[in-house]
C-alpha positions as CSV (number, residue, x, y, z in Angstrom):
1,X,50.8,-53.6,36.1
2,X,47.5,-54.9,35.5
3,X,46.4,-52.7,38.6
4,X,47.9,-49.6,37.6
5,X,46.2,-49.9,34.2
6,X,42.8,-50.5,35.7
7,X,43.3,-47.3,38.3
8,X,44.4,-45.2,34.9
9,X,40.7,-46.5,33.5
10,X,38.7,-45.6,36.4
11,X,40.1,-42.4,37.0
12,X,39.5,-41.2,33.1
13,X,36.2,-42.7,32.9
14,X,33.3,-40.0,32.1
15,X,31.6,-39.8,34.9
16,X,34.6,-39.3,36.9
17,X,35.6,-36.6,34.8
18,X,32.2,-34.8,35.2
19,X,32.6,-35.1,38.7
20,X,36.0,-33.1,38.4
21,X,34.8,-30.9,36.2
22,X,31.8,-30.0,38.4
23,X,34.1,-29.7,41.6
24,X,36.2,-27.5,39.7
25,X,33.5,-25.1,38.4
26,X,32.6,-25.2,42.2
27,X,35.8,-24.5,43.2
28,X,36.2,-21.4,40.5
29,X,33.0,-20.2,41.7
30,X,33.8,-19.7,45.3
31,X,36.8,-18.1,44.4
32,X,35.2,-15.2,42.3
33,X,33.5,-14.8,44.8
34,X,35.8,-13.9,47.6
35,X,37.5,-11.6,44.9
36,X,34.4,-9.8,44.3
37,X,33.4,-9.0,47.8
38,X,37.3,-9.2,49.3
39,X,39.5,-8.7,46.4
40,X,42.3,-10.3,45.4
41,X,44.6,-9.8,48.6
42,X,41.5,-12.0,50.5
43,X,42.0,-15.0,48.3
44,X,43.8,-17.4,49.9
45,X,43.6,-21.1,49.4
46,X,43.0,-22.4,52.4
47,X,40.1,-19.7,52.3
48,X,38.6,-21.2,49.1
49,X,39.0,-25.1,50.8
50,X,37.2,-24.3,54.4
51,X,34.2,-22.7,52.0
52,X,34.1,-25.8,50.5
53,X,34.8,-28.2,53.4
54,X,38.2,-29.3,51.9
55,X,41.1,-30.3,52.6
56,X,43.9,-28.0,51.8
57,X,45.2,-31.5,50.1
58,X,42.6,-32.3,48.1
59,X,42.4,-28.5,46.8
60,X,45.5,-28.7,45.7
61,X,44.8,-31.9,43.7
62,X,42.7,-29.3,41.2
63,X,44.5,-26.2,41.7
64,X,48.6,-26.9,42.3
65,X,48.9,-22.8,43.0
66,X,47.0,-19.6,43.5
67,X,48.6,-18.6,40.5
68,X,46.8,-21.2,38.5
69,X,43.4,-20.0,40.0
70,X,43.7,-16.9,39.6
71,X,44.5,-17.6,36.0
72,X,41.4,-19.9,35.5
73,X,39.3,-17.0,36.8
74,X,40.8,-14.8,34.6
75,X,40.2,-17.2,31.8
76,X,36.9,-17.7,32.8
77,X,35.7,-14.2,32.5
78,X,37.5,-13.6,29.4
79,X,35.6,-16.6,27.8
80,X,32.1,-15.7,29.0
81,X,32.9,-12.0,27.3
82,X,33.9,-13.3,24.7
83,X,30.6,-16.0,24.2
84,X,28.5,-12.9,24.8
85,X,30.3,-10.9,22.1
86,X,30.2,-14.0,19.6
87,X,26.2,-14.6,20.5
88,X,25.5,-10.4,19.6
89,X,27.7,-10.9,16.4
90,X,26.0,-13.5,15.1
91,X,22.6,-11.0,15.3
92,X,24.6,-8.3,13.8
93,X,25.5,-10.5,11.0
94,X,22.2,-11.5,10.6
95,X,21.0,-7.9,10.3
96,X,23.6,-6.6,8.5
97,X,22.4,-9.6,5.5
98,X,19.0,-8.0,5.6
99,X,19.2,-4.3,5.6
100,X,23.1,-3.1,4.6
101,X,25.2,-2.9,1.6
102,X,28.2,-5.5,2.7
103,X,31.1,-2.1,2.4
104,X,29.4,-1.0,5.6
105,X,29.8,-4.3,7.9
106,X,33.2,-3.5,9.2
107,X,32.3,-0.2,10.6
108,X,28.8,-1.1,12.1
109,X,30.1,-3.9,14.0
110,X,32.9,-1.9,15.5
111,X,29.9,0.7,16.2
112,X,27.7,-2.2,17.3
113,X,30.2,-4.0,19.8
114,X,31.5,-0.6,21.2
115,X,27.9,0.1,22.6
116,X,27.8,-3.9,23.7
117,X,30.8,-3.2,25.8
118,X,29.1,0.3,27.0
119,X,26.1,-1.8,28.4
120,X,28.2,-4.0,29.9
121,X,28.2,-2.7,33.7
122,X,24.3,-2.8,33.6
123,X,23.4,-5.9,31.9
124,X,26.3,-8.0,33.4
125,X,27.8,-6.1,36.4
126,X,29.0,-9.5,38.0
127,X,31.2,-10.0,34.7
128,X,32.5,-6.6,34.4
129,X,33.3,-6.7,38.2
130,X,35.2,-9.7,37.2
131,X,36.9,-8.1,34.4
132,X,37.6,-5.1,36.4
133,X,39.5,-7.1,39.0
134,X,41.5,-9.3,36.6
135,X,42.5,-7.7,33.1
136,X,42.2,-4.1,34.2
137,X,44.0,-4.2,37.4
138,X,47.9,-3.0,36.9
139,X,49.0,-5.5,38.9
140,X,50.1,-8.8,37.7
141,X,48.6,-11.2,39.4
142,X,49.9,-14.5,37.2
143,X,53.4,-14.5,36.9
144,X,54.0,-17.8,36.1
145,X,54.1,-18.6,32.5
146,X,52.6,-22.2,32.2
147,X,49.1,-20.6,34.5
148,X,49.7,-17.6,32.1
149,X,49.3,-19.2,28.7
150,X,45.6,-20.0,29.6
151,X,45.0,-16.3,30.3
152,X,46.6,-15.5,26.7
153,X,45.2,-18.1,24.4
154,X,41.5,-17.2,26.0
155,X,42.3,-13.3,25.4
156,X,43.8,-14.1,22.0
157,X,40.5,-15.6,21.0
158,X,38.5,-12.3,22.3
159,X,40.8,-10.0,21.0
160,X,40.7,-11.8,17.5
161,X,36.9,-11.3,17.2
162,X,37.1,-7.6,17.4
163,X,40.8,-7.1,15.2
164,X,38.5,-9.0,12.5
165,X,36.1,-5.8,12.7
166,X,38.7,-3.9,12.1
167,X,40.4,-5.7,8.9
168,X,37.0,-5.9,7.8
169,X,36.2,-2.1,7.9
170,X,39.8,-0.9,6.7
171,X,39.5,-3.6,3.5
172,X,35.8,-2.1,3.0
173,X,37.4,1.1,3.2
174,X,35.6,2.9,6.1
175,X,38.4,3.2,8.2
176,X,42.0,4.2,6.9
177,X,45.1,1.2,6.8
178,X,46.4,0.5,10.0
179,X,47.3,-2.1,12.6
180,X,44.3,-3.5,13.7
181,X,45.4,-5.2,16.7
182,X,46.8,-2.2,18.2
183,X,43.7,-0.6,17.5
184,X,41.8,-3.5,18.8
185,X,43.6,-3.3,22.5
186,X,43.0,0.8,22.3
187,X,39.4,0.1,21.8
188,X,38.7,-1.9,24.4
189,X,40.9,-0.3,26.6
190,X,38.9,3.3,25.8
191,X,35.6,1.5,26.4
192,X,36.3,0.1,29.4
193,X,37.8,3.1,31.0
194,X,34.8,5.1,30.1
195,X,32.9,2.2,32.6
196,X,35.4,2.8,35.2
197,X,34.8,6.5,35.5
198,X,30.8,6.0,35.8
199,X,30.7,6.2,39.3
200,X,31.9,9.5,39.7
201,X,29.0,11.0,37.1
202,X,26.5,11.7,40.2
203,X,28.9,14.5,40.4
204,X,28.6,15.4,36.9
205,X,26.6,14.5,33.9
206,X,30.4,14.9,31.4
207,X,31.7,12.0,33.6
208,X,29.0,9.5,33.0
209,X,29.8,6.3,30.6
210,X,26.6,6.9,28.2
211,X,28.3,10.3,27.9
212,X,31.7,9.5,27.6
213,X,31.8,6.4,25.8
214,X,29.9,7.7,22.0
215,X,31.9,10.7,22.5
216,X,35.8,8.9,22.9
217,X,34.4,6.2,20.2
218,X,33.4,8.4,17.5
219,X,36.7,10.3,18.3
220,X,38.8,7.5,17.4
221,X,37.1,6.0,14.3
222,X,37.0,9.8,13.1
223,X,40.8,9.5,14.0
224,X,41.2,6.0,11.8
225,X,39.6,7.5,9.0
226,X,35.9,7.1,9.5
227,X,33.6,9.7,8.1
228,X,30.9,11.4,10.8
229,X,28.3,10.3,8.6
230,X,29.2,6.8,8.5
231,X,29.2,6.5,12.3
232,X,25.9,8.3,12.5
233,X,24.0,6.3,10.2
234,X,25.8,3.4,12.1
235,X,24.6,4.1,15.4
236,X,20.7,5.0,13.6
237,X,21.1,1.6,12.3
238,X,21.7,-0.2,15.6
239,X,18.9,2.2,17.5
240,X,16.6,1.1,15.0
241,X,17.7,-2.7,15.8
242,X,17.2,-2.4,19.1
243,X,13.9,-1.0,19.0
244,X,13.0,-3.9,16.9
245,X,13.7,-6.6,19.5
């Protein structure tokens, strides 16, 4: 008993726990990267442990499934989005203290984190690569539930940032009453679409994001109940923030 107690000890001590923490981070890391140059159908585990000179054993000691890796990398890029997201806000808030009557917050964020999201594929192409390949695939790719509920609490907490926007702007009264968590997933979804479709603008100027994605966002805050004038002194404000940095 005595034994047992002592093995217990060792194995939660800190520096053991680093350790696995590391390993796991390195284990995570080589995975993204055979989705991003392979896809998901070249991930395999015993793929993931000869990159890393394991055993297909002492893989499994981190990861008991595919599933649950594939759920960690989703988890992962949906947390680095959303500590991106949460670094930009706290700027906008910032600004927004300085040079904006408080009605107008809701709206200018919603304006604000649209045109993050827009910037995304140049500033963070790795990330939105990521994204593209987990969230925004049709497929589902964790079907267990247990691997699953890692996915959801992390998108939950991403998700929550933006429906906040929205509450805030509808209770300002810039946008009309609605559900903002349906309008929250329509967003996003309308952003990132407008990113997927980029490639194709070398054969026309219509289909590029930087085209596409002021034009579909301004259509659907006009459609919530925004005024035009609102948006545009909006996006003036955040130009004007930008040229500032």
């Amino acid at each position: 008993m005595v034994y047992f107690i002592n093995v217990i000890h060792e194995l939660s001590t800190p520096n053991r726990r680093r350790k696995r923490r590391k390993k796991t981070e390195e284990i995570v890391d080589e995975a993204m990267d055979i989705v991003l140059s392979t896809g998901f159908d070249g991930l395999t585990m015993a793929r993931v442990a000869q990159r890393l000179d394991l055993t297909a054993g002492a893989l499994y000691r981190y990861f008991s499934s595919k599933e649950e890796l594939i759920a960690e990398l989703e988890a992962r890029s949906i947390t680095q989005l959303h500590a991106l997201i949460d670094t930009e806000r706290k700027k906008w808030t910032k600004a927004l203290r300085q040079t904006v009557d408080s009605n107008q917050w809701g709206l200018r964020e919603l304006v604000a984190v649209g045109q993050f999201y827009e910037g995304l594929l140049a500033r963070q192409p790795r990330l939105f690569r990521l994204i593209s390949k987990t969230l925004a695939d049709p497929l589902v790719l964790v079907t267990d539930e247990h691997a699953a509920a890692r996915v959801a609490l992390a998108l939950g907490g991403l998700l929550s940032s933006v429906t906040e926007m929205f509450e805030a702007a509808q209770a300002q009264g810039s946008l009309l009453p609605g559900r903002a968590e349906e309008r929250t997933a329509v967003y996003w979804s309308a952003h990132h679409g407008t990113l997927q479709t980029d490639k194709l603008g070398r054969f026309s100027t219509t289909l590029r994001a930087n085209h596409l994605a002021p034009a579909l966002r301004r259509a659907l805050l006009l459609g919530w109940g925004a005024k035009e004038q609102s948006i545009q002194d909006a996006e003036d404000w955040i130009c004007r923030q930008g040229n500032r940095k």
